[in-house]
C-alpha positions, 0 to 999 in steps of 0.5 A: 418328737420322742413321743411321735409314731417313728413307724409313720411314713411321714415321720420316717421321711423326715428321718430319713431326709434329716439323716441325710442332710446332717451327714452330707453338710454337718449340723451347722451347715445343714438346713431345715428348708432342704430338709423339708423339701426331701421330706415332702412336707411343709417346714411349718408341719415339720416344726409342729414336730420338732421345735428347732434344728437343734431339737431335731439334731438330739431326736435323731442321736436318741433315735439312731442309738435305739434302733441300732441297739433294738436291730442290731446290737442287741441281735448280734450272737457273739455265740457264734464262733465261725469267724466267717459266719459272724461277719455276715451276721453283722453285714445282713443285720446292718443291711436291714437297718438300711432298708429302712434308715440308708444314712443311719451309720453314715451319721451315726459316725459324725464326729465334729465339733458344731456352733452349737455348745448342746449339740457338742456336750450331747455328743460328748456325752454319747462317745463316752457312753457308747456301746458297739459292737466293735471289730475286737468284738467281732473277731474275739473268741473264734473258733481258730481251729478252722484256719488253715494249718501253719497260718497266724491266726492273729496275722490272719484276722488282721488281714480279714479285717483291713479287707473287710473295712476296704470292701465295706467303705468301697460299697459305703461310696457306691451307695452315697452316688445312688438314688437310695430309692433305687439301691438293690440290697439283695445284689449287696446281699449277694455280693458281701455274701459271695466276699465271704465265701472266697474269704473263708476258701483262702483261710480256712481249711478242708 
């Protein structure tokens, strides 16, 4: 499957309904049968694809690396020293990610041990050579100056921060009761957005 268009439709839905069924169930629970059905397309054609669910498991680790190092990673400008301007950068590029992948960060952070002894090393693998752009990236060499005098910066970005993951994981749970066919990302967009600017009116000065 490494080989086959992932800009098809079709295979983008076996994609997408994979991602799903693995974050929700895990591999070990997870069924190629569910898989198919949300894909809309026979088990025996998605085999034609994929040899087995282990086989379709390691294309999608190999996928989601990728595309968040090709769409993310890769597009984050570091250079950018407002601390505030950073976050939304991260927030509308992930955004877009999940225009096209919803489930791809939910099983991108699956971390378990499985049935499977390959499975197991491949993610091994993987966490020790994993790249991120991570929270001590995100708030690393800002422009602190822009923080309200007599304010602890470091106190500060530690408090943006823990509210930036409760924000995030409160919309990450939001998102997982909604058809993602129905999700509105611009009303996300707009919210995170919004969060954001009443961030930087609390901690940054005139």
């Amino acid at each position: 499957m490494s080989e086959i268009n992932t800009n098809d439709p079709k295979i983008q839905r076996i994609i997408n309904a994979a991602l799903q069924e693995f974050s929700s169930r895990g591999y070990d629970e997870a069924s190629t049968n569910r898989i198919a059905k949300a894909a809309e397309i026979s088990k025996a054609l998605m085999f034609h694809y994929v040899k087995s669910k282990e086989d379709l498991f390691l294309f999608l680790l190999n996928y989601c690396r990728k595309t968040i190092d090709r769409n993310y990673l890769n597009k984050m400008d570091l250079q950018e020293k407002d601390l505030f301007k950073r976050l939304l950068q991260s927030y509308s590029l992930q955004i877009e990610l999940m225009k096209r992948n919803p489930w791809i960060f939910d099983f991108t952070n699956l971390s378990f041990a499985t049935k499977s002894e390959t499975i197991n090393q491949k993610l091994a693998e993987m966490a020790a050579q994993e790249q991120s752009v991570c929270a001590e990236d995100l708030f690393r060499s800002i422009d602190s100056t822009k923080f309200r005098t007599g304010l602890n910066v470091e106190r500060c970005k530690q408090l943006i921060l823990w509210g930036n993951i409760g924000f995030t994981n409160e919309i990450l749970e939001e998102l997982k009761h909604t058809d993602y066919e129905q999700i509105d990302y611009q009303a996300i967009s707009d919210r995170l957005s919004q969060y954001l600017v009443d961030l930087q009116m609390v901690f940054y000065g005139e």
